[in-house]
C-alpha positions as CSV (number, residue, x, y, z in Angstrom):
1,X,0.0,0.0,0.0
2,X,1.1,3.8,-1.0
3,X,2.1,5.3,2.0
4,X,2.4,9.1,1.4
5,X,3.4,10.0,4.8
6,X,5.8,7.5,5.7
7,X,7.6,8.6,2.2
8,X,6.9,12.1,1.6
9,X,10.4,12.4,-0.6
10,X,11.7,9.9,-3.1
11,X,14.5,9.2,-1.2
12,X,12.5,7.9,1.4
13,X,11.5,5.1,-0.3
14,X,14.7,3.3,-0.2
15,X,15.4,3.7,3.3
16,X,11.6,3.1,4.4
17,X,11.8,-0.5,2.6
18,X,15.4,-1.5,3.1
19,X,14.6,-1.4,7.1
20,X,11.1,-3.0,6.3
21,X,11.9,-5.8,3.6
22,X,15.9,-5.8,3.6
23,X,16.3,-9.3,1.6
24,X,13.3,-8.9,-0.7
25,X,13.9,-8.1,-4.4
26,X,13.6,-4.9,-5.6
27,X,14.3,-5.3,-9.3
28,X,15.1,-8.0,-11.6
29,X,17.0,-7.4,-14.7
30,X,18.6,-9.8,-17.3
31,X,19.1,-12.5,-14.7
32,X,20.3,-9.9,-11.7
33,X,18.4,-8.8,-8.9
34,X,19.2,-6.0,-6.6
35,X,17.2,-6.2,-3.2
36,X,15.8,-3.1,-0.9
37,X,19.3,-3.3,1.1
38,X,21.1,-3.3,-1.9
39,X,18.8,-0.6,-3.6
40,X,19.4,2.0,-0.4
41,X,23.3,1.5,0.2
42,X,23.7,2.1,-3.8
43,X,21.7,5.0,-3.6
44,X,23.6,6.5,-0.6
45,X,27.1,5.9,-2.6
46,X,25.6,7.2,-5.4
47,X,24.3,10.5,-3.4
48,X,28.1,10.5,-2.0
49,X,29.6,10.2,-4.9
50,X,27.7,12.9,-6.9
51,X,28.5,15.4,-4.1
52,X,31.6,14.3,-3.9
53,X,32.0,15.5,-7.9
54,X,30.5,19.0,-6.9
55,X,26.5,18.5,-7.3
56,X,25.1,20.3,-5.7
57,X,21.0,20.8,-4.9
58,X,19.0,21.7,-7.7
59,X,21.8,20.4,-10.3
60,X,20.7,17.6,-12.9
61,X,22.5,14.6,-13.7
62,X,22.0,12.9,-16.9
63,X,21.3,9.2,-17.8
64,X,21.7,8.2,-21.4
65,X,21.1,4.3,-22.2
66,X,18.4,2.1,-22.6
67,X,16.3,0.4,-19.6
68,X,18.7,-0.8,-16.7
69,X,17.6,-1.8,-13.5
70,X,21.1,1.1,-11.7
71,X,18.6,3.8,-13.0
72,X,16.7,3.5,-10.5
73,X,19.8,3.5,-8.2
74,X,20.7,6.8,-9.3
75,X,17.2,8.3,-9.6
76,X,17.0,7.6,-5.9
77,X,20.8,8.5,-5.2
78,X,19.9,11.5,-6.8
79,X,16.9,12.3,-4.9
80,X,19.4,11.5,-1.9
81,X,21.6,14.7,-2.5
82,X,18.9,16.5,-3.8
83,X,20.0,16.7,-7.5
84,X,17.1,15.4,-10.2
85,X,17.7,13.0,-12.3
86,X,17.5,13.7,-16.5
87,X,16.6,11.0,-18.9
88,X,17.8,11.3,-22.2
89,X,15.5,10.0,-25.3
90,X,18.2,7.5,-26.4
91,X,16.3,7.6,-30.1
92,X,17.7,11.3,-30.5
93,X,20.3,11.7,-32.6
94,X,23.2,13.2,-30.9
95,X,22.2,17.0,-31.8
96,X,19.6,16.3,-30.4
97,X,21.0,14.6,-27.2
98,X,23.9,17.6,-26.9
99,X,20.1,19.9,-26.7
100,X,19.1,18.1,-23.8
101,X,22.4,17.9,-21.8
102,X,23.2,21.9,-22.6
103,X,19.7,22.9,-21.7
104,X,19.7,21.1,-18.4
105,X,23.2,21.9,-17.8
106,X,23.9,18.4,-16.2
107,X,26.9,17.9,-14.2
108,X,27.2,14.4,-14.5
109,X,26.2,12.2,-17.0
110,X,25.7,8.0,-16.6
111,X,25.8,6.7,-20.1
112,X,25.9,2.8,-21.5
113,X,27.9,1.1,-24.3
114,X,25.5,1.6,-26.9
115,X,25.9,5.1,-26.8
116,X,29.4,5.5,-25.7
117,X,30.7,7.1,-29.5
118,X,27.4,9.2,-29.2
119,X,28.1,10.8,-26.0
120,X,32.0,11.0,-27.0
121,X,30.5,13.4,-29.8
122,X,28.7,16.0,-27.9
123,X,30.4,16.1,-24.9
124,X,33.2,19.1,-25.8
125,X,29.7,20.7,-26.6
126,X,28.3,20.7,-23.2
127,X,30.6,23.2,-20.8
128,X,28.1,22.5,-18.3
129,X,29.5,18.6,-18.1
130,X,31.9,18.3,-16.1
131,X,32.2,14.1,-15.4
132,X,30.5,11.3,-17.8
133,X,30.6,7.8,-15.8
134,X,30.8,4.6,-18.3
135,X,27.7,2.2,-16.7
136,X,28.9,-1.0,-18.6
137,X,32.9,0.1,-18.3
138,X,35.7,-0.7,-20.4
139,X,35.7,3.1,-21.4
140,X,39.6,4.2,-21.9
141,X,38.7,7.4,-20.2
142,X,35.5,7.8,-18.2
143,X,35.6,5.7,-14.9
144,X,33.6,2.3,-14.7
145,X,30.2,2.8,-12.8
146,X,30.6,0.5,-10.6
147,X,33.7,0.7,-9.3
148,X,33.1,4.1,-9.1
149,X,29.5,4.0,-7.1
150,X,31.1,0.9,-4.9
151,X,34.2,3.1,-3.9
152,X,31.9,5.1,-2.2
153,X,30.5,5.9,1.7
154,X,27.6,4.1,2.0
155,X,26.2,5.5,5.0
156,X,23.6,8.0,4.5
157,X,24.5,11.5,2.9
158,X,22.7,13.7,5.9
159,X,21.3,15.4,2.7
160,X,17.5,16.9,4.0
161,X,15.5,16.6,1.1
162,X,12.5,19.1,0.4
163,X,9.2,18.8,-1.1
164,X,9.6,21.3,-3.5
165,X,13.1,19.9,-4.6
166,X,13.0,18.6,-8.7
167,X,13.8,15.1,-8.3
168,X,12.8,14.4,-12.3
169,X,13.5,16.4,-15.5
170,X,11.7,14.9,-18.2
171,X,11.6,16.7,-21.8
172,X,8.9,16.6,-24.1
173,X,8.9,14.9,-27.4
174,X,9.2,18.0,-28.8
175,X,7.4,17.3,-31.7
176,X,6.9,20.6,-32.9
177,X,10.2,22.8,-31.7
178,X,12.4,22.3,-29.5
179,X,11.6,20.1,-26.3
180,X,11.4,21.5,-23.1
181,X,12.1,20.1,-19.5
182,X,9.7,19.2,-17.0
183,X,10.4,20.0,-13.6
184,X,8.8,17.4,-11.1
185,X,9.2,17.7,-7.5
186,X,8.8,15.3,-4.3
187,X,5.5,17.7,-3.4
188,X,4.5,16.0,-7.5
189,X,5.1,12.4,-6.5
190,X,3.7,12.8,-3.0
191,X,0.1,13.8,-4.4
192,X,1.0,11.3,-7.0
193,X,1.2,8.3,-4.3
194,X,-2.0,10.4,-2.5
195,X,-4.2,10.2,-5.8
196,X,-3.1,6.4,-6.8
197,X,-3.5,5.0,-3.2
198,X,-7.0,5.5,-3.6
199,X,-7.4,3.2,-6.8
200,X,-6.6,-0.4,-7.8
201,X,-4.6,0.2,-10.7
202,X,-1.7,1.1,-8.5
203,X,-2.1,-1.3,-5.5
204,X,0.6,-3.7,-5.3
205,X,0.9,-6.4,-2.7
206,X,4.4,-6.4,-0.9
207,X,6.3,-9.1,-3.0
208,X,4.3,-9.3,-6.3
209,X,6.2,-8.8,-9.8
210,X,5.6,-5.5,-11.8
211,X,6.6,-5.4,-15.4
212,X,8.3,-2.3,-17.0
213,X,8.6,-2.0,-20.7
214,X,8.3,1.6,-20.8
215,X,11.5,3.5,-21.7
216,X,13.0,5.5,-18.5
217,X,13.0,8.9,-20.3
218,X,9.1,8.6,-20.2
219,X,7.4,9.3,-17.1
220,X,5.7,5.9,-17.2
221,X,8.9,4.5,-17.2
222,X,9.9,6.3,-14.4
223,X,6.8,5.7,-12.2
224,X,6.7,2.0,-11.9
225,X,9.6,1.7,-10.8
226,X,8.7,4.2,-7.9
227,X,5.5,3.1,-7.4
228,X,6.3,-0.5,-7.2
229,X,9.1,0.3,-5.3
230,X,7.4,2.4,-2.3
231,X,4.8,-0.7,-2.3
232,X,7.6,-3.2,-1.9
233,X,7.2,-5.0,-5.0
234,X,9.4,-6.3,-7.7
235,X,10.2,-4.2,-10.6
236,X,11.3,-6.4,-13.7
237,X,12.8,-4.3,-16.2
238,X,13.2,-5.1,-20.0
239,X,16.0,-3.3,-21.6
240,X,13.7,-2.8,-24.5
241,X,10.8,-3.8,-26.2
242,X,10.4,-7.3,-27.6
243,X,6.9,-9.3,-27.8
244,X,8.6,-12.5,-26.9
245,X,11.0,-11.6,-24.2
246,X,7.6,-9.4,-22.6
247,X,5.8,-12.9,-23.0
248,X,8.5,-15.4,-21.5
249,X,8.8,-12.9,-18.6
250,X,5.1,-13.0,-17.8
251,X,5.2,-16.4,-17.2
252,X,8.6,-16.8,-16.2
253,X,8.4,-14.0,-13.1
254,X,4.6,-14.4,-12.7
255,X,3.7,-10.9,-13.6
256,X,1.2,-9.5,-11.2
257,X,0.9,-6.0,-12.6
258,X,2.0,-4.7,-16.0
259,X,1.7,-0.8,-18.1
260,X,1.6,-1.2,-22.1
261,X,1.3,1.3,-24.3
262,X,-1.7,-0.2,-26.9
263,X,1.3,-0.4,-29.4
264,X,3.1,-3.2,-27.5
265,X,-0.8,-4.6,-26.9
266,X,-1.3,-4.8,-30.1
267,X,2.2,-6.5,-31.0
268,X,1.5,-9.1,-27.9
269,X,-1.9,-10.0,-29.5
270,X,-0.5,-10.6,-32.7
271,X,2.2,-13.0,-31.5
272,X,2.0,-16.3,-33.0
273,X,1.1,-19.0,-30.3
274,X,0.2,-16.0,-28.2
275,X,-3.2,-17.8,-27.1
276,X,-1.7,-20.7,-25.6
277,X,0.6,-18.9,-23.2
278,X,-0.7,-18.3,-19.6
279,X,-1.4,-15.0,-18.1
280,X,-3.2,-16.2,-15.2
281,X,-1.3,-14.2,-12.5
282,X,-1.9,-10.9,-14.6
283,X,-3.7,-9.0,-11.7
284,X,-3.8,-5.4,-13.7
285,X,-2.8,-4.1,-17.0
286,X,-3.2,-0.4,-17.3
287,X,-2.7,1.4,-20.6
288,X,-2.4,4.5,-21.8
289,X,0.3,7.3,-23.7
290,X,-1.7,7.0,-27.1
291,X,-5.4,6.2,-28.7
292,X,-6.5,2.6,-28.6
293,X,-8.9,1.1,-30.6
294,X,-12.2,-0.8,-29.7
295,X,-11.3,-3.7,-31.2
296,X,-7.9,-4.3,-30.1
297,X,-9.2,-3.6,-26.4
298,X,-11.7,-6.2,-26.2
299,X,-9.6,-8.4,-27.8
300,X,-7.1,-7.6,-25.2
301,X,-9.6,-8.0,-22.5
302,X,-10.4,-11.3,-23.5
303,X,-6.8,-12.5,-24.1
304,X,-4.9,-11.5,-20.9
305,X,-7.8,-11.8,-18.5
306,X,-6.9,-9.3,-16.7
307,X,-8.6,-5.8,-15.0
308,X,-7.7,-3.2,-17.3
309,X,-7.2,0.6,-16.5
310,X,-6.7,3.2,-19.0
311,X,-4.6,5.9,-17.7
312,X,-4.7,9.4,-19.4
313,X,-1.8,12.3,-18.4
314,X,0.8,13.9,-19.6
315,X,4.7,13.9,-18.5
316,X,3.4,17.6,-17.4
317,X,1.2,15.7,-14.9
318,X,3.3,13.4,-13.8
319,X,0.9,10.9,-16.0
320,X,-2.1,11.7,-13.8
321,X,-5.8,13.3,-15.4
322,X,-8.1,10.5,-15.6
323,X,-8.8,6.8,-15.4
324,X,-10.9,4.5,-16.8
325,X,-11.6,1.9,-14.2
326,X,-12.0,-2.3,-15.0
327,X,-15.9,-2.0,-14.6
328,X,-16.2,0.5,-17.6
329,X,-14.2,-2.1,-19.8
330,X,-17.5,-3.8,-19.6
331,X,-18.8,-3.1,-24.0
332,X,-22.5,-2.3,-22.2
333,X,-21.4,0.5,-20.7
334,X,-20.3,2.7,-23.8
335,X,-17.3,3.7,-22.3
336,X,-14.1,1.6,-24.2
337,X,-13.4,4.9,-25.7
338,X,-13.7,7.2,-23.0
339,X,-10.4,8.0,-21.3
340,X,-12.5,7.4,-18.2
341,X,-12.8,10.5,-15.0
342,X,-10.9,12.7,-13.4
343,X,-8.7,11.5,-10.1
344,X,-10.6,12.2,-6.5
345,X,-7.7,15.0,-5.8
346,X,-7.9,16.5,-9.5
347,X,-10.1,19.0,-11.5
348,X,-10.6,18.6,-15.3
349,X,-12.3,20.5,-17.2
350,X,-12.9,20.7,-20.8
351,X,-12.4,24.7,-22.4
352,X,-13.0,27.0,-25.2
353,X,-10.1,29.5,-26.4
354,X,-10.7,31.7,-23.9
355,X,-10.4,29.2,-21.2
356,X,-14.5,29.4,-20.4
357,X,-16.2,25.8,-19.7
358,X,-17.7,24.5,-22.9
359,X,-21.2,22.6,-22.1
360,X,-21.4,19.4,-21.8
361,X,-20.7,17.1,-24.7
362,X,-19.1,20.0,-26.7
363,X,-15.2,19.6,-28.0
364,X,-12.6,22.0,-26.3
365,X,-9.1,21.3,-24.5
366,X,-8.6,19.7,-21.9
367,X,-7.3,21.3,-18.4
368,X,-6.0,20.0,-15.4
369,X,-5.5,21.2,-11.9
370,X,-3.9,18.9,-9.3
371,X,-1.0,19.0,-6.8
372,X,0.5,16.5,-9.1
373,X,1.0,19.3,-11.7
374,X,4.7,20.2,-12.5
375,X,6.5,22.8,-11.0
376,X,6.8,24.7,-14.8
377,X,9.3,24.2,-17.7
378,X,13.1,24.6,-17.1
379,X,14.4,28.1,-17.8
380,X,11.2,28.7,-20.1
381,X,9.3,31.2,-17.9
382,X,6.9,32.2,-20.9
383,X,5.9,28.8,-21.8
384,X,5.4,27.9,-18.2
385,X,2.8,30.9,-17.9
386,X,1.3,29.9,-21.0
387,X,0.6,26.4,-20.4
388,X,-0.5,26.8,-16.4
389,X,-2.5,30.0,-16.6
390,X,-5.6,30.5,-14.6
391,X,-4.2,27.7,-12.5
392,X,-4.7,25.2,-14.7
393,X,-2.4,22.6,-16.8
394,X,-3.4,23.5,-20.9
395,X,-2.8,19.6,-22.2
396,X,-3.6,20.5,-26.4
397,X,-5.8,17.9,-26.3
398,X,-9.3,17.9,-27.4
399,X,-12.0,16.2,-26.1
400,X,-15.2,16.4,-24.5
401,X,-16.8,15.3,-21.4
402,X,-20.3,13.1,-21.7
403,X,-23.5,12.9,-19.9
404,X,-21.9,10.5,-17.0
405,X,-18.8,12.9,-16.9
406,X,-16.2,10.3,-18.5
407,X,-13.9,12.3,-20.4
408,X,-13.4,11.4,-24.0
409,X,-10.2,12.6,-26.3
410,X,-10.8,13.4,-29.7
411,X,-6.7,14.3,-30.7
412,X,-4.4,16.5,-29.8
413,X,-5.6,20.1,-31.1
414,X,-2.9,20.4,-33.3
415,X,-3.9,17.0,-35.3
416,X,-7.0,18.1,-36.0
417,X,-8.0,18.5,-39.8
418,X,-10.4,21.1,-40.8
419,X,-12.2,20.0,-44.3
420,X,-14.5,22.2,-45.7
421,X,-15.1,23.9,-42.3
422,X,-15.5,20.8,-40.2
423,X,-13.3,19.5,-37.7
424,X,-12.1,16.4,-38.1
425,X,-10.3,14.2,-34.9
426,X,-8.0,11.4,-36.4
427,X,-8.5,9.4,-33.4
428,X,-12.4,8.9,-34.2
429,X,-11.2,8.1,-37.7
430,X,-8.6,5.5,-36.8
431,X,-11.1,3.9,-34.6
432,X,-13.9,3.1,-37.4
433,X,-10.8,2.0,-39.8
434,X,-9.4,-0.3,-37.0
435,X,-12.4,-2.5,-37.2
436,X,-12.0,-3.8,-40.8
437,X,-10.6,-7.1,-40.5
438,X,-7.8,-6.6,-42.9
439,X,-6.3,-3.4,-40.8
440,X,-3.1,-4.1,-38.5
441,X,-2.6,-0.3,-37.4
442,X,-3.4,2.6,-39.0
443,X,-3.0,6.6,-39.1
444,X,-4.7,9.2,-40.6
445,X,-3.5,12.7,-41.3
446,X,-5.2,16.1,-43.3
447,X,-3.0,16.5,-46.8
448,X,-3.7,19.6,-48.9
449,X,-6.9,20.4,-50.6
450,X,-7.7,23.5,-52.9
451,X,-11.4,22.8,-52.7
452,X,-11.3,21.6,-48.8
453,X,-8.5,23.1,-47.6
454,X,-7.4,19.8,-46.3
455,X,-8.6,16.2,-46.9
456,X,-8.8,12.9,-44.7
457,X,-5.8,10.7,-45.7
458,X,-5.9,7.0,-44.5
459,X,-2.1,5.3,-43.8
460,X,-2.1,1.6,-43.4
461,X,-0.5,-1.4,-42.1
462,X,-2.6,-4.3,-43.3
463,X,-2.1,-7.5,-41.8
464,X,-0.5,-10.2,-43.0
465,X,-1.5,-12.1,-46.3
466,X,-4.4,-8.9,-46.9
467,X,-4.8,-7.4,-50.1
468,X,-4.9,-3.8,-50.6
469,X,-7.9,-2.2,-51.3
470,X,-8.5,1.5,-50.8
471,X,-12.5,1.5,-52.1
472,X,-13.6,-1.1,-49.4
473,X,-11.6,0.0,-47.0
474,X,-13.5,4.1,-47.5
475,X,-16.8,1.8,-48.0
476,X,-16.2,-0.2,-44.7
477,X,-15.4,3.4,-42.9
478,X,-18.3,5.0,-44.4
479,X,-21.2,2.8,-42.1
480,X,-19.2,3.7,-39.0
481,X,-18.4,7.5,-38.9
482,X,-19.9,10.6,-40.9
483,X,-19.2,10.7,-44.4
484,X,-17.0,14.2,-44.2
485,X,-14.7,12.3,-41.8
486,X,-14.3,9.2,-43.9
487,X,-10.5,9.3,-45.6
488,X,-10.9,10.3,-49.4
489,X,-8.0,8.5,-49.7
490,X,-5.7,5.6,-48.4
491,X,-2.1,4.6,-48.5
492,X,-0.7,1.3,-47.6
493,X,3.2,1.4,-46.0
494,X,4.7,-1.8,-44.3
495,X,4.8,0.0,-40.9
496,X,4.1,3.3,-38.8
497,X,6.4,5.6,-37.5
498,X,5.9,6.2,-33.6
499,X,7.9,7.8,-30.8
500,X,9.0,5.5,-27.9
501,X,5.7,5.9,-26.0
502,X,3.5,4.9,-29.2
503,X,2.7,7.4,-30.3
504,X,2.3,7.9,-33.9
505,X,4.8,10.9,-35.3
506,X,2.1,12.7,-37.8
507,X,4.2,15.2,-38.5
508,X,6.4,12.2,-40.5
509,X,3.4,11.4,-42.3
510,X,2.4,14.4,-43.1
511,X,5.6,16.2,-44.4
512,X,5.8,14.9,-47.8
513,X,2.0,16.0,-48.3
514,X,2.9,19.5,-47.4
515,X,6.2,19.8,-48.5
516,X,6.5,23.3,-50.4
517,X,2.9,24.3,-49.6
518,X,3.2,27.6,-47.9
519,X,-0.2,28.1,-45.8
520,X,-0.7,24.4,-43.6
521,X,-4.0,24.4,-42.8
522,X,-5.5,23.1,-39.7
């Protein structure tokens, strides 16, 4: 059970369960575990170490490198001498990576092999940098992690952490310009543990197994680890995403609790052989990060046997809005495409441009007020007031709340296509297209119109052994949505580009469309 006084700070969580559960297992990865003892001296010689390199509070360190089980170690070391720790989207390229480490001006940065030559490129870039520690070693100049964290004090630094210390810098996708950092402090996680002790989706026993396959530079990533960790359960890491490896480790680990983005759902219910393998000590999946389709979820349902949450939030939010709770997976209650209601502790509200409530069932953006809100945006005072003003969180997305108050998302605002002076939400679109039976995935962008202004474009994966066929597939679409939102047409492409949370990159899609076209509507 979430214990929000007990641990008011991250790096109280550690400590709390290394005096509670010393021997248990706190994480499993690749055939290593680390128990609660382990977990808290590590972080306290990573805390020592990091002041003993000049870090001081309020500095970031940086961690570059696929999922490991020793972030977590210095996520909470961090936390421990009041530094906050900076993931790095290891899917950058390396201008893109030298961004993040400049803007954040990280002291320190923990980097793996895979990305040894990439950090070796930027680093004479980054003035701010003033150590890089090799996590896998055998790095001619940069120290080996280990030996370096294990030549440490391991008593406790006699740091005093505070609730409004940043403990997390996250960075948008940055999708459109440049990405910006995320602030989240202890107060954040606190009303973070507050808000999730309250539902099931987030109660873990003391001793059960939680899957992460969410990348650590996502704040999913990041929260099951803490969560599962300030409940005492075992956090089972996968380095990255593979359908098999997630399916051996269910039943190999007995996976109590798992969080997949409906990317990797859809990947896992495609699996040959996947209906013979047992899920029977699934407890919870939850779900969230991107749009899911009807389909998929109840074929979901059915497969993992499992109570399913959908979780809606933003990194802004610390992931928090809304949930959809297991009952409302029920198809009689009309809700599988609802994103579900607002947290006991939170406000949402749905807005028009000038921030007024729109009535009920109407389309505007989404707001949220919580204590789980960030802080603001790292040196970008003007997009923090922007984004938080009237003391609310302004998400972009678009949606609309329903007679029973279960919020549903249309897009983000910036997706939308305007044809001919409607509005037109991809997500609705991809839904009715997700039903045909010869559709694997799907996108659908707005491509240049001179009559329109834009038109519905439909990009597909078809599954395996389909023919293509644009006519049925607009036929099909036609007897499920409006005829101005059907796609006018359709183009077929061997897979989707996405971002590491699964979310599809439109602006990929639609670049070629509007390349050289001066005015982009919508």
């Amino acid at each position: 059970m979430l214990d929000p006084v007990a641990m008011p700070h991250l790096a109280d969580i550690p400590r709390v369960q290394a005096q509670k559960i010393p021997e248990q297992d706190a994480f499993w990865f690749e055939g290593e575990t680390t128990t609660f003892a382990q977990l808290d001296t590590r972080a306290n010689q990573i805390a020592n170490g990091l002041v003993a390199l000049g870090v001081k509070p309020g500095d970031r360190v940086a961690y570059l490198g696929k999922n490991m089980a020793v972030y977590y170690e210095m996520l909470f070391g961090c936390a421990k001498s009041r530094s906050a720790m900076t993931g790095i989207n290891n899917r950058l390229a390396p201008p893109e990576m030298q961004f993040i480490l400049s803007d954040s001006g990280a002291k320190v940065l923990f980097v793996s092999a895979d990305f040894y030559e990439a950090a070796q490129e930027i680093a004479g870039e980054c003035p701010e940098l003033k150590k890089i520690i090799a996590i896998d070693g055998g790095h001619a100049e940069w120290p080996d992690f280990r030996e370096w964290r294990d030549s440490q004090n391991a008593d406790a630094p006699g740091i005093v952490p505070q609730g409004n210390d940043d403990v997390i810098q996250l960075y948008t996708s940055g999708t459109t310009g440049l990405p910006k950092g995320v602030m989240l402090t202890n107060a954040n996680y606190n009303a973070v543990f507050e808000e999730a002790s309250k539902l099931d989706w987030a109660a873990y026993d003391e001793g059960d197994a939680v899957m992460n396959a969410m990348p650590l530079f996502h704040v999913a990533g990041c929260n099951i680890g803490v969560l599962a960790t300030a409940q005492g359960a075992k956090t089972v890491v996968l380095r990255e995403i593979d359908p098999k490896v997630i399916l051996d480790l269910v039943e190999e680990h007995n996976i109590n609790h798992a969080f997949w983005v409906p990317a990797v759902i859809l990947m896992l219910s495609q699996y040959p052989g996947v209906d013979d393998r047992d899920f029977s000590s699934l407890k919870t999946i939850s779900y969230g990060a991107s749009p899911i389709a009807e389909d998929l979820l109840k074929r979901a349902v059915d497969l993992f046997g499992a109570k399913f949450t959908q979780l809606y939030g933003l990194t802004e939010t610390v992931g928090l809005g809304t949930y959809l709770p297991p009952e409302a997976h029920d198809p009689s209650w009309d809700k599988l495409r609802s994103c579900g209601v607002p947290y006991p502790g939170s406000v949402v509200r749905v807005v028009d441009p000038q921030d007024n409530p729109v009535p009920q069932g109407e389309v505007g953006e989404i707001v949220i007020r919580g204590d789980y809100v960030m802080k603001g945006y790292w040196n970008r005072e003007e997009a923090t007031e922007e984004a938080l003003r009237g003391g609310f969180f302004h998400t972009g997305d678009a949606g609309y709340f329903d007679e029973d108050g279960f919020l549903f998302i249309h897009d983000r605002i910036k997706d939308m296509i305007v044809s001919g002076g409607e509005n037109v939400y991809p997500a609705e679109v991809e839904n009715a297209l997700f039903s045909h039976p010869d559709v694997a995935d799907v996108a659908v962008i707005g491509i240049p119109d001179e009559k329109w202004g834009e038109a519905v474009k439909a990009i597909i994966v078809l599954k395996e052994g389909a023919e293509a066929d644009a006519e049925a597939i607009i036929s099909w679409t036609k007897k499920k949505i409006a005829g101005y939102k059907c796609p006018k047409s359709v183009d077929f492409i061997e897979g989707l580009p996405r971002n590491p949370s699964g979310k599809i990159l439109r602006k990929d899609l639609r670049e070629p469309y509007w390349d050289g076209v001066e005015r982009r509507v919508g």
